[in-house]
C-alpha positions in Angstrom: 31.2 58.0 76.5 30.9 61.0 78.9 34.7 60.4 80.0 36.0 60.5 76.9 34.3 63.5 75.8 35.6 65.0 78.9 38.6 63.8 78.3 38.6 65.0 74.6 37.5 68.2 75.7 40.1 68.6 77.8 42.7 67.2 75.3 41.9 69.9 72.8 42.0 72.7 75.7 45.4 71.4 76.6 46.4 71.8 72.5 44.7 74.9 72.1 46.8 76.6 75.3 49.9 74.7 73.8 49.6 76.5 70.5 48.7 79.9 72.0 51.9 79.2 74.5 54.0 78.9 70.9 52.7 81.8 69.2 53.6 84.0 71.6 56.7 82.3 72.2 57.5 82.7 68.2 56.3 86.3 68.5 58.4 87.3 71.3 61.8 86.1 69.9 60.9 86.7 66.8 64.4 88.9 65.3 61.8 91.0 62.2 60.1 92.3 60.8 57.9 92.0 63.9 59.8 92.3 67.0 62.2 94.5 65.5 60.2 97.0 63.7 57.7 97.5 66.5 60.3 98.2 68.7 62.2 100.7 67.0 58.6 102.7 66.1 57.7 102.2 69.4 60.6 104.1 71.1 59.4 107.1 68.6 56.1 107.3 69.3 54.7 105.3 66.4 52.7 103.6 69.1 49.8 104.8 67.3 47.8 104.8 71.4 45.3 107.9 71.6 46.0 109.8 75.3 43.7 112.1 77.0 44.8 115.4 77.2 44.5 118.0 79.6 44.1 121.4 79.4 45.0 124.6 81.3 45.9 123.9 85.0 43.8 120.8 85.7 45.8 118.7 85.9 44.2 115.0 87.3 45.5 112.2 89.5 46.3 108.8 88.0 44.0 106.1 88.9 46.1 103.6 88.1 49.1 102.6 89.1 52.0 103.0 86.0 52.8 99.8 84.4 55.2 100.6 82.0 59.1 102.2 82.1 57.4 105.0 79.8 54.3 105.3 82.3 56.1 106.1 85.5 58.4 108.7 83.5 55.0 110.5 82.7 53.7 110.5 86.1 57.7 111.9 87.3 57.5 114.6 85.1 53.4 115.2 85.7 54.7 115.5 89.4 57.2 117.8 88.5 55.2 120.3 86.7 52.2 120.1 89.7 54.8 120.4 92.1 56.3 123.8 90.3 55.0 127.2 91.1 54.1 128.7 87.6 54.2 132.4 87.0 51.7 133.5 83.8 53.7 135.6 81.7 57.6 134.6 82.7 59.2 133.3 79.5 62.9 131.9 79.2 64.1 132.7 75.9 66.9 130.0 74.9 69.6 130.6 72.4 73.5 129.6 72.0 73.8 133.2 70.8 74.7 132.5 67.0 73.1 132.3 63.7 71.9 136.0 61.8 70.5 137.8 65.2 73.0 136.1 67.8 69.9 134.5 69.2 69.9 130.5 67.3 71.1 127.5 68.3 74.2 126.0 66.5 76.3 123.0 66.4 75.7 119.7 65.0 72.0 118.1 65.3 72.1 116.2 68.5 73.8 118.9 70.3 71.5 121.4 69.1 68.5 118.8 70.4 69.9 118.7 73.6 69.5 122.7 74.0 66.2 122.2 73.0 65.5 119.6 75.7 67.6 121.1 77.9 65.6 124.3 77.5 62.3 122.9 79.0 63.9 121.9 81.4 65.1 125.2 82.8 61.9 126.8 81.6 60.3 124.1 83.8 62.5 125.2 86.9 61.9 128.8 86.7 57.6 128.3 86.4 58.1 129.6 83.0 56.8 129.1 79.5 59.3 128.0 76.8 60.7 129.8 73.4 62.3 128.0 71.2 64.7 129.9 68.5 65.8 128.9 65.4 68.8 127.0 64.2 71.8 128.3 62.8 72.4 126.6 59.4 75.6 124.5 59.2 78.4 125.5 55.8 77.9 122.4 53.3 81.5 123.0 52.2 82.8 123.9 55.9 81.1 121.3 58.3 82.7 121.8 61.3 81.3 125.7 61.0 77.7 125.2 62.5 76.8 128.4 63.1 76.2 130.1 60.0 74.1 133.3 59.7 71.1 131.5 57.9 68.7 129.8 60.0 65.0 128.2 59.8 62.9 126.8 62.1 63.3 123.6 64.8 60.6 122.1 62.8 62.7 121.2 60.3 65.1 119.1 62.7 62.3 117.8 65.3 58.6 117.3 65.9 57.8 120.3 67.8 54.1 119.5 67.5 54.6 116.0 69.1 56.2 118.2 71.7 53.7 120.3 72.2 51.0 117.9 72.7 53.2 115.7 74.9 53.5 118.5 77.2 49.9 119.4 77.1 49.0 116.1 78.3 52.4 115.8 81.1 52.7 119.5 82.0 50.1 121.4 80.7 51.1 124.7 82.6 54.1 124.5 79.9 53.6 126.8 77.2 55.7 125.8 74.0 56.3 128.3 71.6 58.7 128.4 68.8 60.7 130.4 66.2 59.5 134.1 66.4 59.7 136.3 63.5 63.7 137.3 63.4 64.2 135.8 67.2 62.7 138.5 68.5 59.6 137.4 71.0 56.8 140.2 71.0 57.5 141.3 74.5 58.8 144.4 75.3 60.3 143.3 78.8 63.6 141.4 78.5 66.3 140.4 81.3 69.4 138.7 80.0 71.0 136.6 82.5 74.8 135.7 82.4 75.6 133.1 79.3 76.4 130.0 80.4 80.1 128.5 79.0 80.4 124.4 78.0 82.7 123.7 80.8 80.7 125.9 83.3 78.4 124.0 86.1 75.3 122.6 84.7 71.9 123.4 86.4 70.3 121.3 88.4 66.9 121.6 90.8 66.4 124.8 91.4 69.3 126.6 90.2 68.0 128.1 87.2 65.1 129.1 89.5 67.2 131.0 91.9 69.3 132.7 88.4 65.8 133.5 87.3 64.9 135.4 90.9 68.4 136.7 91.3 68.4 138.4 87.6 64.5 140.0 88.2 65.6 141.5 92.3 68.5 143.2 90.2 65.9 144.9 88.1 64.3 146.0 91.1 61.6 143.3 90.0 59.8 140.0 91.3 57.7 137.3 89.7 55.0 139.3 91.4 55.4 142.0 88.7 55.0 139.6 86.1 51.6 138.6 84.5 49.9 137.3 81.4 48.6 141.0 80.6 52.3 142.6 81.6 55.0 139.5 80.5 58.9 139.6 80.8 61.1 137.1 79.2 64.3 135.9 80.5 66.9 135.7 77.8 69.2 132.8 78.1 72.5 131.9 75.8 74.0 128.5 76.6 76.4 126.5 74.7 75.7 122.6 76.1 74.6 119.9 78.1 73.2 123.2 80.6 70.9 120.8 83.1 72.3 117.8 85.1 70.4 114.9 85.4 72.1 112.9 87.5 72.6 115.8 90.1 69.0 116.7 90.1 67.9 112.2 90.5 66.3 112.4 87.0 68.5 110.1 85.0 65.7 107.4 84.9 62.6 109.6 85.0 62.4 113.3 83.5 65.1 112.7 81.4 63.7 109.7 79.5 60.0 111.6 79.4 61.5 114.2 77.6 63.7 112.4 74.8 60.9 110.4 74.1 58.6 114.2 74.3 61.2 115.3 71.5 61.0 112.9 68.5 63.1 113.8 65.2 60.8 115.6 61.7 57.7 112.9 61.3 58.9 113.0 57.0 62.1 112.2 57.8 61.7 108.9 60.1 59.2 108.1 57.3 61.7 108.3 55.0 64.1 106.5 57.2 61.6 103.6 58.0 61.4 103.2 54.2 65.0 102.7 54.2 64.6 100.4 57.1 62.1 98.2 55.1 64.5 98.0 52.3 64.7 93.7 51.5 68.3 93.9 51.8 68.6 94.5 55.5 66.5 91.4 56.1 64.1 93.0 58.6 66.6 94.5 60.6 68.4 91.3 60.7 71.8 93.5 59.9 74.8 95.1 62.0 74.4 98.9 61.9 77.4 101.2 61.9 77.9 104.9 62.3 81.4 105.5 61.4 82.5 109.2 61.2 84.7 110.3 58.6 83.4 113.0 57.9 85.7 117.0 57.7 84.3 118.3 60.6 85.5 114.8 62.9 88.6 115.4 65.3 91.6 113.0 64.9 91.2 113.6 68.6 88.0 112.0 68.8 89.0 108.6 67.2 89.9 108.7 63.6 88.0 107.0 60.8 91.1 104.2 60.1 91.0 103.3 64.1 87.4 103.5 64.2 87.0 101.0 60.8 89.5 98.6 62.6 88.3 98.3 66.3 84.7 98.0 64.0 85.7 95.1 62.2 86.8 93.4 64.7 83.3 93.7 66.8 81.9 93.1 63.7 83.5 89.2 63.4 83.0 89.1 67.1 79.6 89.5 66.6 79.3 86.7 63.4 81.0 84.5 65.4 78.6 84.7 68.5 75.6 81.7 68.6 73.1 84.3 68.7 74.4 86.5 65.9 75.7 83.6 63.3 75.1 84.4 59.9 74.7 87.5 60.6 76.6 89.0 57.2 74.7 92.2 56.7 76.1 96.0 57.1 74.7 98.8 56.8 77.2 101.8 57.4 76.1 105.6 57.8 78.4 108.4 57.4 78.6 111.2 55.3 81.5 110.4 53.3 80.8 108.0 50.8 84.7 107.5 50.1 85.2 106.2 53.7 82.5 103.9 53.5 84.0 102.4 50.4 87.3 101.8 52.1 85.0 100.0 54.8 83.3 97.8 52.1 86.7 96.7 50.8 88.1 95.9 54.3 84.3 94.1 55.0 83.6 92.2 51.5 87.0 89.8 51.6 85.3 88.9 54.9 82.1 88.3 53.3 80.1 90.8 54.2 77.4 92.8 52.3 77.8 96.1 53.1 74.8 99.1 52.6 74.5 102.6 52.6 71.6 104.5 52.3 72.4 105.3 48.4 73.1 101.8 47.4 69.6 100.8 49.3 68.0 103.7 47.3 68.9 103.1 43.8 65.9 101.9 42.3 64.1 104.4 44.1 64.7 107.5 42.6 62.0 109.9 44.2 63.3 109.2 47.2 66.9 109.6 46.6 66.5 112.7 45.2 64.7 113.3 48.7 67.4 112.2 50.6 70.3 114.3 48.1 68.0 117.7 48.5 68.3 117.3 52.1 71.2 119.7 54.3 73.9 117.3 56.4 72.0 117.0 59.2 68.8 116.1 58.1 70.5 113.2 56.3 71.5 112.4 59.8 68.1 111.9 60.4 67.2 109.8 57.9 69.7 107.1 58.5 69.1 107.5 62.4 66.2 105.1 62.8 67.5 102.9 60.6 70.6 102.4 63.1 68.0 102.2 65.8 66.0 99.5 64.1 69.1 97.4 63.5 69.8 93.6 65.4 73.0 95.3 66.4 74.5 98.5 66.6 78.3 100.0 66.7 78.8 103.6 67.3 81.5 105.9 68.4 81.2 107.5 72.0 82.3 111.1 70.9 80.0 111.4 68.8 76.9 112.6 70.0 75.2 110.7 67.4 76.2 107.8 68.5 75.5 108.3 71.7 72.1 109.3 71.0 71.3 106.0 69.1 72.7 104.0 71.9 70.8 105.4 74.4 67.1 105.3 72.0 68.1 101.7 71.9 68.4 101.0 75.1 66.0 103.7 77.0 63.4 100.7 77.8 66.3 98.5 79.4 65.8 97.8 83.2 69.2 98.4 84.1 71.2 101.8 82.8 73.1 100.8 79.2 76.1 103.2 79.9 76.5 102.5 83.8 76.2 98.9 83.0 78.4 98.1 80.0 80.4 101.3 79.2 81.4 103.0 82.4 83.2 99.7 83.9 86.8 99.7 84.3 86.7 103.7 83.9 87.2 106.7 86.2 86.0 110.4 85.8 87.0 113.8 87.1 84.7 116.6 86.6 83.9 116.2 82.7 86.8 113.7 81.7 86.3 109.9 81.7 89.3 108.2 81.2 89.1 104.0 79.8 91.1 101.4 81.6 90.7 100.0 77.9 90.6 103.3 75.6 89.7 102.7 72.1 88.0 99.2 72.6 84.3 98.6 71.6 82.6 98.2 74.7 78.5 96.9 75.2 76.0 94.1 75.2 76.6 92.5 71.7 73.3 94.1 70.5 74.5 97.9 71.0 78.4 98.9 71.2 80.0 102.3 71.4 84.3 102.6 70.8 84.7 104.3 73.8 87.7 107.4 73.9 88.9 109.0 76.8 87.1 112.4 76.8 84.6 114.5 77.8 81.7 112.4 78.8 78.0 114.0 78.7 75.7 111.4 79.4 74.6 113.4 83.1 73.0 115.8 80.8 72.3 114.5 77.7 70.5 113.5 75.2 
C-alpha cells in the first residue's frame, strides 16, 4: 500500500508539473488579448512596477546584476549621468527657432519628439539642466506648414512628468523643466551658440560639451562662473536628429532608456488602448497599416497609390503565411479618410475587413467627439499604440511615424530590427541609403517598413 501511494503521489506531481508546463506554454504563445496587450503596454510603461527613486546627487550602486534589456539601459544611462561633471546653474535652452517668439519646436510630432530627446541628451553632455520649449502649432488647412506662430506646451504631445520622474530615478542630477512663460527662462544670463542645420554633423560624446566651453571662454567666461545662486543658460536652435547614437556606442543603451523615458500624453494612449480593445480587431489579432496620404506627404517620399500596392501585396503575403492564416483583419491609420476608402475597395474584393479609427468608434460617440476635437497630431497619437499593439505591422520608412512604431515594436528584440531586416542589400553615404530593392516591403513578417532610397535617420532617432 505504501508503494502505491508513493507512486500515486508521484503520479499526481508528474500531472500537476504537466499542467503548469501547459499553462505557461498557452500563455506564452498566446496571440491576445494576453500576450499582445501586455506587451504593447509594457513598452509604454504600463508596467504598473513602483521604482525607488533618488534624490539630489546620491546616486546608489546596483546590487544586482540587470536582468532585463530595459535594466541594463538604466544602469547605461545611470553610468552616464555619475560619470558626467554637473555644473549647478548651466541650462541648455532647446528650440528649432520657430513658433510666436522664434524659440519652439516645429515640424510633425515624431520629429518634434526627437528634439526633445535629443535635447537631454546634449543637456546631459554639457553637465547641464534641461528646458524644454513649447511647440509650434501645425496649419489644419496647410499641413505641411508646422511651424505656425501658436504654440502650447510639450505636455500636450508627451508625458513630461513620466519624464521627469524617470530621470529622477536614472539621472537625478538632471533637472527637467519645461515651457516658460513666452519661451523666455527667468535668467538673465544667456549665450546663444551657433544653430545647428539638418544636414550639419550630429553631436556625439562630448561635442556639445566642448560647443558649450568654447561659446562661455568667448564670453570671457567658464563653468566656474556659473552657480545655482548666479545661472547662465545656453541657447540652442536645432532643426533634427542633432545627437548620434551610433557615433557615441549608444544605439543599444542610452538611446533605448530615453525613448522609453519619453512616453506619448497618458489621455491619449488611454484613448488609443480603448481603440485597441475594440472587438473588431480580435485582440490584436489584425494587420496594422500606416499609409500616408495625407497633403503635407512628398510624392518623393513614396506616394499613397505605390504605397497601397506594395501594401497589398505584403498584406496577402502575410494571409498566406502558416503563422498568419486567417488573418483577414485591417486596420489602416492615415489622416485622409478618402485614401483609406480607396484602400478598402482594393482590400474588401480580397476579403478583408478593413478599420479605421472612425468606423471602430461609431457607437461610441464621447469618444469620437474626443478623437474629432483633437489637432493632426494628436490624432497621431491616438492611433499610434494601436499600430503597436497589432499581430503585424506595415509602415513606410520616410515617414518618421513609421519608423517610430517599428522601432517601439521591436525595442525589446535581441538583435537590432533595422540592421537585421531593413539595412541588407543597401549601402549609405553620409545621410543617403540607397535599396538594392527600393520600394519593396522589407521585415520579419510581424513588422514591415516600404523602404525608399533617402535620408536615413535611424543613428539619431527616435
Amino acid at each position: 500500500m505504501a508503494s502505491i501511494s508513493r507512486q500515486s503521489c508521484l503520479g499526481y506531481t508528474v500531472i500537476c508539473l504537466l499542467l503548469i508546463n501547459v499553462v505557461l506554454f498557452f500563455v506564452g504563445d498566446a496571440p491576445a488579448p494576453y500576450r499582445i496587450v501586455g506587451d504593447a503596454l509594457g513598452r509604454f510603461g504600463f508596467s504598473g512596477a513602483d521604482s525607488d527613486t533618488v534624490k539630489g546627487d546620491d546616486v546608489s550602486d546596483s546590487v544586482a546584476e540587470p536582468e532585463t534589456a530595459h535594466e541594463v539601459e538604466l544602469e547605461s544611462l545611470k553610468d552616464l549621468c555619475a560619470d558626467t561633471t554637473w555644473h549647478k546653474g548651466l541650462w541648455v535652452h532647446c528650440h528649432s527657432a520657430c513658433g510666436p517668439n522664434k524659440k519652439s519646436f516645429c515640424m510633425g510630432l515624431n520629429n518634434a519628439r526627437n528634439r526633445v530627446q535629443t535635447c537631454v541628451r546634449l543637456a546631459i553632455d554639457a553637465g547641464a539642466g534641461v528646458i524644454l520649449p513649447s511647440i509650434a502649432t501645425r496649419d489644419p488647412n496647410h499641413l505641411v506648414n508646422t511651424g505656425t506662430d501658436r504654440s502650447y506646451c510639450p505636455d500636450t504631445w508627451w508625458d513630461i512628468a513620466s519624464l521627469k520622474d524617470t530621470m529622477q530615478t536614472a539621472c537625478p542630477q538632471l533637472k527637467v523643466e519645461f515651457c516658460p512663460p513666452e519661451d523666455k527662462p527667468e535668467i538673465d544670463r544667456v549665450i546663444t551658440v551657433p544653430f545647428r542645420r539638418y544636414l550639419e554633423a550630429s553631436h556625439h560624446t562630448g561635442s556639445f560639451h566642448t560647443l558649450v566651453d568654447a561659446a562661455l571662454a568667448d564670453a570671457n567666461l567658464s563653468v566656474n562662473d556659473v552657480s545655482a545662486t548666479d545661472p547662465l543658460v545656453i541657447d540652442f536652435g536645432d532643426t533634427y536628429i542633432g545627437w548620434n547614437y551610433r557615433e557615441s556606442g549608444e544605439l543599444g543603451t542610452i538611446r533605448k532608456a530615453l525613448f522609453r523615458a519619453l512616453p506619448f500624453n497618458r489621455t491619449l494612449l488611454d484613448l488609443s488602448m480603448r481603440i485597441f480593445e475594440r472587438p473588431q480587431l480580435r485582440g490584436g489579432d489584425f494587420i496594422g497599416v500606416h499609409l500616408r496620404g495625407e497633403s503635407d506627404w512628398p510624392a518623393g517620399f513614396g506616394t499613397v497609390q505605390t504605397q497601397m500596392a506594395q501594401y497589398v501585396e505584403a498584406i496577402e503575403h502575410i494571409a498566406a503565411h502558416p503563422g498568419g492564416s486567417g488573418t483577414r483583419t485591417v486596420f489602416v491609420s492615415c489622416g485622409d479618410r478618402g485614401s483609406i476608402q480607396t484602400f478598402r475597395e482594393m482590400l474588401q474584393p480580397l476579403g478583408y475587413e478593413v478599420y479605421d479609427k472612425w468606423g471602430l468608434l461609431e457607437d461610441r460617440p464621447d469618444d469620437l467627439q474626443i478623437v474629432e476635437s483633437q489637432r493632426f497630431d494628436q490624432k497621431a497619437i491616438i492611433e499610434y499604440q494601436v499600430l503597436v499593439g497589432a499581430k503585424y505591422f506595415i509602415g513606410v520608412i520616410m515617414s518618421s511615424m513609421s519608423s517610430m512604431i517599428a522601432f517601439a515594436r521591436t525595442v525589446d528584440d535581441e538583435h537590432d530590427f533595422f540592421e537585421t531586416y531593413i539595412y541588407p542589400n543597401s549601402s549609405k553615404h553620409g545621410l543617403t541609403r540607397s535599396y538594392h530593392d527600393n520600394m519593396a516591403v522589407k521585415g520579419n513578417m510581424l513588422t514591415n517598413l516600404m523602404v525608399i532610397n533617402g535620408h536615413d535617420i535611424m543613428d539619431s532617432f527616435p
